[in-house]
C-alpha positions as CSV (number, residue, x, y, z in Angstrom):
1,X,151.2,114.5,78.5
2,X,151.0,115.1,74.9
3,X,147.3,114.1,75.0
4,X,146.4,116.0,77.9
5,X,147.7,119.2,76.2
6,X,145.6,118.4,73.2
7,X,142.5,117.6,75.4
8,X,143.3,121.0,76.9
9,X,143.9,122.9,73.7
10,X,140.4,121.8,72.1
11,X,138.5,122.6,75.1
12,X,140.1,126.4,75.1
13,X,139.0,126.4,71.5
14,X,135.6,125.3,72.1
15,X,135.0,127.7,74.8
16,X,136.0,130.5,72.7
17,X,133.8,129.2,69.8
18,X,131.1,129.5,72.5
19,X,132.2,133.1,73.6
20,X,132.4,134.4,69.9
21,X,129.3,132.3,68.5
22,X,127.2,135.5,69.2
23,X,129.3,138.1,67.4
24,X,130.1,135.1,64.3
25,X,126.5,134.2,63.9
26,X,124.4,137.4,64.8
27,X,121.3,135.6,64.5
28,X,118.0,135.2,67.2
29,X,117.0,131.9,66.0
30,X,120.4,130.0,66.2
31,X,121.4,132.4,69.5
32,X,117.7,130.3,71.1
33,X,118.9,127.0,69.9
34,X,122.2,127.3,71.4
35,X,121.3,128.7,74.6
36,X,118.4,126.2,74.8
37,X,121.0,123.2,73.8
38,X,123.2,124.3,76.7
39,X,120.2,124.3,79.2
40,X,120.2,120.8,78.0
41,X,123.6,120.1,78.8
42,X,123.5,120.6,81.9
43,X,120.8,118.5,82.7
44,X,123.1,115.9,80.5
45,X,126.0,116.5,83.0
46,X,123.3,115.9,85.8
47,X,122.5,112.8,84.8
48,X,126.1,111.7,83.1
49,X,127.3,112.1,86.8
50,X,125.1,109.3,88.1
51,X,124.4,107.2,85.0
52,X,127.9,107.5,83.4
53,X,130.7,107.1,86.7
54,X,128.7,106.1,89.2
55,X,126.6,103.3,87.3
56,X,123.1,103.8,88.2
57,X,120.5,104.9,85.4
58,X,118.3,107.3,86.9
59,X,114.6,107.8,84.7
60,X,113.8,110.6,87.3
61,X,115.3,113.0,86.0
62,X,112.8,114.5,83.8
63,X,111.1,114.6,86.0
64,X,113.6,116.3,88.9
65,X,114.3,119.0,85.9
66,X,110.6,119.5,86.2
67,X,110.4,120.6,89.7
68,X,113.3,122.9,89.1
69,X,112.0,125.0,86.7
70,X,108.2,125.1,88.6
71,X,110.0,125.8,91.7
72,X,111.4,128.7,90.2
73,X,107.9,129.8,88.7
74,X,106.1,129.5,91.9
75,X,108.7,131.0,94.0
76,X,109.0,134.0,91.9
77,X,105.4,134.6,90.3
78,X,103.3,133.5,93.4
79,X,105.4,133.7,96.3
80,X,107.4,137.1,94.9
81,X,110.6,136.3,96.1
82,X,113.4,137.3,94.3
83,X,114.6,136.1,91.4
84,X,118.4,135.1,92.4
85,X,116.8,134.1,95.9
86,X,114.2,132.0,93.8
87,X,116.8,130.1,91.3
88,X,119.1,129.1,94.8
89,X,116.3,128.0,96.5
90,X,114.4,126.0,93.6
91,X,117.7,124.2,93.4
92,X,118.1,123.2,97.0
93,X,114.1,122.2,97.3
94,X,114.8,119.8,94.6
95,X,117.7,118.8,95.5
96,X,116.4,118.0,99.2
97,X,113.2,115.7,97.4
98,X,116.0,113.9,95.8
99,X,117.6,112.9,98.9
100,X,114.2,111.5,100.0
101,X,113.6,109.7,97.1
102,X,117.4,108.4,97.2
103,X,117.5,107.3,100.9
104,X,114.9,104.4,99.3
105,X,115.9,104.5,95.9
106,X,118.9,103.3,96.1
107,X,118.5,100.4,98.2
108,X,118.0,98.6,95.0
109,X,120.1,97.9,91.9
110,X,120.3,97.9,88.4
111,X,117.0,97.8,86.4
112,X,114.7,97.8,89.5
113,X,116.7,101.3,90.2
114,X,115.3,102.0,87.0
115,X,111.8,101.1,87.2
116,X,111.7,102.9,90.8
117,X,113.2,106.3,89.1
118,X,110.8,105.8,86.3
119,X,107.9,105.1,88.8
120,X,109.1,108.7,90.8
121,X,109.2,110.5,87.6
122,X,105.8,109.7,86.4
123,X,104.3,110.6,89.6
124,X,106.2,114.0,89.7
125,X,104.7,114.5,86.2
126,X,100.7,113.7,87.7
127,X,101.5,115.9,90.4
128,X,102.3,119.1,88.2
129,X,99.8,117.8,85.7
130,X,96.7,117.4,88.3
131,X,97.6,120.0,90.8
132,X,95.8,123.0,89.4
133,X,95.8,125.5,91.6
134,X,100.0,125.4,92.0
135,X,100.9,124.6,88.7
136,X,98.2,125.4,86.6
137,X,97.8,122.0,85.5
138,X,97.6,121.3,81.9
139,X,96.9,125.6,81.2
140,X,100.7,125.7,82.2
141,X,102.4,128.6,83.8
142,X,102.9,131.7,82.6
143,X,104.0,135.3,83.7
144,X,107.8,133.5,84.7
145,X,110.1,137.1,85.1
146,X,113.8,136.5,83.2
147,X,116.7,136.6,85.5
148,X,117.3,139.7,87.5
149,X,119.8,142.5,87.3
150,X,123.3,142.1,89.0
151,X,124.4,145.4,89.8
152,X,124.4,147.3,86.2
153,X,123.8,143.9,84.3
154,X,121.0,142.9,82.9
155,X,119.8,139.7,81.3
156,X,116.7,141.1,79.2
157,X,118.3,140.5,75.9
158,X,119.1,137.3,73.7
159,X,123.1,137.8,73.8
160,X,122.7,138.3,77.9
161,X,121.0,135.4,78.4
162,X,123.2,133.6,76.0
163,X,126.1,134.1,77.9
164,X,124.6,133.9,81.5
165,X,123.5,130.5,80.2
166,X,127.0,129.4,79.5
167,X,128.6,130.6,82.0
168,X,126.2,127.7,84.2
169,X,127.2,125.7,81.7
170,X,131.2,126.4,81.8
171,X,130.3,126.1,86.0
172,X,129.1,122.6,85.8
173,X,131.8,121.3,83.5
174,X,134.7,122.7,85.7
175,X,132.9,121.0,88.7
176,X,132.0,117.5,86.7
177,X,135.8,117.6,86.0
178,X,136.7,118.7,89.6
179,X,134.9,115.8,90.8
180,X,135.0,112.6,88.1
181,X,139.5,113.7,88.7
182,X,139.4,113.6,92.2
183,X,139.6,111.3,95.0
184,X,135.2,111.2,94.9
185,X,135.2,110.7,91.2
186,X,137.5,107.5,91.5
187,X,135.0,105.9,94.3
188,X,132.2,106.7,91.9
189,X,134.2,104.7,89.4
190,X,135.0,101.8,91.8
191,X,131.0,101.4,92.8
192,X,129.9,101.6,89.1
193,X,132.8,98.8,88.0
194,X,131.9,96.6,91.3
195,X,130.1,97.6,94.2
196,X,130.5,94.7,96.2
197,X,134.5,94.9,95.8
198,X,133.9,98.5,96.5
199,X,132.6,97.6,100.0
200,X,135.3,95.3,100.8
201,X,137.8,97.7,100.3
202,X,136.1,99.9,102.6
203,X,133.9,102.4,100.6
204,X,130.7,103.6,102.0
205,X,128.8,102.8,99.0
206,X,125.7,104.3,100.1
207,X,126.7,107.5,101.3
208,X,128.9,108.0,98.1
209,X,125.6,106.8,95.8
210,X,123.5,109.3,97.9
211,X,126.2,112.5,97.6
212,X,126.6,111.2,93.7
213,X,122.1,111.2,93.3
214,X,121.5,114.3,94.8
215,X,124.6,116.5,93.4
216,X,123.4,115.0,90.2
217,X,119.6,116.2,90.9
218,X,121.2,119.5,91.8
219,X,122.8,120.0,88.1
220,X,119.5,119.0,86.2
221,X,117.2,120.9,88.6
222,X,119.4,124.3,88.1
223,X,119.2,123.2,84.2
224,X,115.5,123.4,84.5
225,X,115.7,126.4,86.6
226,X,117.8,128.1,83.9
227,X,115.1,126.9,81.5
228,X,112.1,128.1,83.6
229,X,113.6,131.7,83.2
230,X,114.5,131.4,79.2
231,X,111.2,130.2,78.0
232,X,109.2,132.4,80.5
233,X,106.8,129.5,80.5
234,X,106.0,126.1,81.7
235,X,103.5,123.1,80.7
236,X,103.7,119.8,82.5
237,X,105.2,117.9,79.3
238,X,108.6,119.0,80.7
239,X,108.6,116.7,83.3
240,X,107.2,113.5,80.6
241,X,108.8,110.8,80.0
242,X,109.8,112.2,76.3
243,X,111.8,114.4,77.7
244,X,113.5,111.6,79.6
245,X,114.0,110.0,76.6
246,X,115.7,112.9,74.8
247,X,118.2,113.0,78.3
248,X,118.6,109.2,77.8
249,X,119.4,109.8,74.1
250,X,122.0,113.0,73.8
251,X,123.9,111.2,76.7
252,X,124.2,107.6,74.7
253,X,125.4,109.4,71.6
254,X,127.9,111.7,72.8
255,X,129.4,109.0,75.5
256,X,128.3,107.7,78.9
257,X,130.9,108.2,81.4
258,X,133.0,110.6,79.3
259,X,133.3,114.5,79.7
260,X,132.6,116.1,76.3
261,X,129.7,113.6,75.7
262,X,126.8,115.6,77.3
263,X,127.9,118.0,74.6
264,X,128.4,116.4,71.7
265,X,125.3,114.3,71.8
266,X,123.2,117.4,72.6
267,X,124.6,119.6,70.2
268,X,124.4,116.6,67.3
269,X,121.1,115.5,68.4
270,X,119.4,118.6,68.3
271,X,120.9,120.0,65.2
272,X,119.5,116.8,64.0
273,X,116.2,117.0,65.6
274,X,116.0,121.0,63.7
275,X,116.7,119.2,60.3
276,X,113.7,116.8,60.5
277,X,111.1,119.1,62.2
278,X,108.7,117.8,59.8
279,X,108.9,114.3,61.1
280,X,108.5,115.8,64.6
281,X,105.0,113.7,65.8
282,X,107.2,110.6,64.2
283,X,110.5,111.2,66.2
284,X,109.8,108.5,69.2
285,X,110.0,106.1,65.8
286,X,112.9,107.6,64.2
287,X,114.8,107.9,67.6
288,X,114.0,104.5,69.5
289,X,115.4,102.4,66.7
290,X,118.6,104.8,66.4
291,X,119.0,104.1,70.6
292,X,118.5,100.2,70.3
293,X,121.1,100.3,67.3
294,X,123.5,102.6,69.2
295,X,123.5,100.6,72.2
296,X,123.9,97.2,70.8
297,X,126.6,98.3,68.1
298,X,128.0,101.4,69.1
299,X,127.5,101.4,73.2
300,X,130.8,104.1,73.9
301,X,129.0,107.0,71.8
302,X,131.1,109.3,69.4
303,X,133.1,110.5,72.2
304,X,133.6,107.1,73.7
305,X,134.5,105.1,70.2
306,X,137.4,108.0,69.5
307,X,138.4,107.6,72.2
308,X,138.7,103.8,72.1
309,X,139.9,103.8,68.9
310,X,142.6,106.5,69.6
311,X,143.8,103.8,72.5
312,X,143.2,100.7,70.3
313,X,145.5,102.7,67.7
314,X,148.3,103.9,70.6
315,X,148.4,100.2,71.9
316,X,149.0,98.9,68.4
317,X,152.0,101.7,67.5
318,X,153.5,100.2,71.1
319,X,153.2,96.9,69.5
320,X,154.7,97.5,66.2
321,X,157.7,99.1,68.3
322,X,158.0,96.8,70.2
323,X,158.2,94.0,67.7
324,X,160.6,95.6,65.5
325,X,163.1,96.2,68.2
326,X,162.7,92.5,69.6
327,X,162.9,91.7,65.4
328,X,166.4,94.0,65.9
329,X,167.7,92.5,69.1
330,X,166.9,88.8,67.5
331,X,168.7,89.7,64.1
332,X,171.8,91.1,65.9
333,X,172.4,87.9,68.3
334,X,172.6,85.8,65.7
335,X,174.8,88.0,63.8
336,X,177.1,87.7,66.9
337,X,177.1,84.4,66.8
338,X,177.4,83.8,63.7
């Protein structure tokens, strides 16, 4: 209970760190690295969602963030619908591809899921590369509008788009914790620990992998929707296997399968990534040695090694408790006897 309260405490005090930051630090640069990290987080929770509780690493989702944020970009610039009509439907368009590509996708296991999602994510990435006259190819696409007015609220500035940002964000996270507490999140669990004893127990494996794909597709395509709408414009690298990697990367070092690791591995990782801007046509060979060491040495991430040490530490105290009183119990028997 104690725990819980604790847990509870630091996430009220990170949210108001997030509601203050602009008023603390009153600065455009660091205001467009944090609302730019928390795009990224979301696409994190996306992909923490499937990789992290439900055990299946998707390498698609690059490329699913991709068609997000062009959906978005099409919709509005070339089909003029609006904006808040654009960012629902880009969301459900990719959302609805990912249940295609589930229904076969996962029909297969462990690192052929992988290869398949990786195959699927390259090809979205030739599509939007080769495809000219919808997504502009490799000129990009430009002219993207910034979020709409809702009634007398606008989203033109910095600080707006800041906090209409992280109010996505704050969305997500209260749904990821709706769902990895609940009833769904525990099946999730049971398929990623064993799917076969999952099926013998009566879980419909595949209907609970397809739900957990596609709602993950859903987060990381409204992440790229979000980013389509930020940035204002759009080359094909967002859907490249780099930007994979850097998914793949923030997730491992703030904790697979945790809550708060999407956000500490995207926060460290790109205030790292800011420091060493210099090496930036070097960072695939700074970053894929740090990855292989992580995942052979430190697998749980920051999040996940506090927590196991904070357990490793509880179970130890119970321990030493318990061996002094059977120590106490021993000492007075044969006092008694004596």
């Amino acid at each position: 209970m104690i725990a819980v309260l604790k847990q509870k405490k630091i996430a009220a005090l990170a949210i108001l760190f997030a509601l203050a930051f602009p008023l603390l630090i009153p600065n455009n640069y660091y205001l467009h690295m944090m609302t730019l990290s928390f795009i990224w987080m979301i696409a994190v929770y996306g992909l923490n969602l499937l990789a992290g509780y439900t055990g299946y690493l998707s390498l698609a989702h690059a490329g699913f963030f991709a068609i997000g944020a062009y959906t978005l970009a099409i919709l509005t610039v070339k089909a003029g619908l609006n904006f808040w009509l654009a960012f629902f439907l880009s969301c459900v368009i990719s959302s609805f591809i990912g249940f295609l590509v589930g229904l076969v996708a996962l029909r297969t296991k462990e690192h052929f899921f992988a290869i398949y999602t990786l195959c699927v994510g390259y090809i979205i990435y030739l599509v939007i590369d080769k495809w000219d006259n919808l997504t502009g190819g490799v000129r990009g696409f430009i002219g993207i509008p910034s979020p709409a007015n809702i009634g007398p609220i606008s989203f033109q500035t910095p600080v707006s788009q800041y906090y209409l940002v992280l109010f996505f964000l704050l969305l997500v996270v209260f749904v990821m914790y709706r769902i990895v507490y609940s009833l769904t999140g525990r099946t999730y669990i049971a398929i990623r620990n064993s799917e076969e004893l999952a099926l013998t127990i009566g879980i419909s494996t595949m209907k609970d992998k397809l739900v957990s794909f596609v709602l993950s597709i859903f987060f990381t395509s409204l992440a790229g929707a979000l980013y389509a709408s930020f940035i204002r414009f759009l080359g094909p690298d967002i859907g490249y296997i780099s930007v994979m990697f850097d998914l793949l990367i923030f997730l491992l070092v703030g904790g697979i399968g945790t809550m708060s690791g999407p956000v500490v591995g995207t926060l460290l990782m790109t205030s790292i990534s800011q420091q060493l801007q210099f090496l930036q046509d070097y960072r695939m060979l700074i970053f894929g040695p740090i990855l292989t060491l992580l995942v052979i040495f430190y697998p749980r991430g920051v999040v996940g090694g506090v927590i196991h040490w904070k357990t490793k530490r509880t179970e130890n105290n119970r321990d030493s408790r318990v061996g002094k009183i059977s120590s106490h119990s021993s000492n007075e028997k044969q006092v008694k006897e004596g």
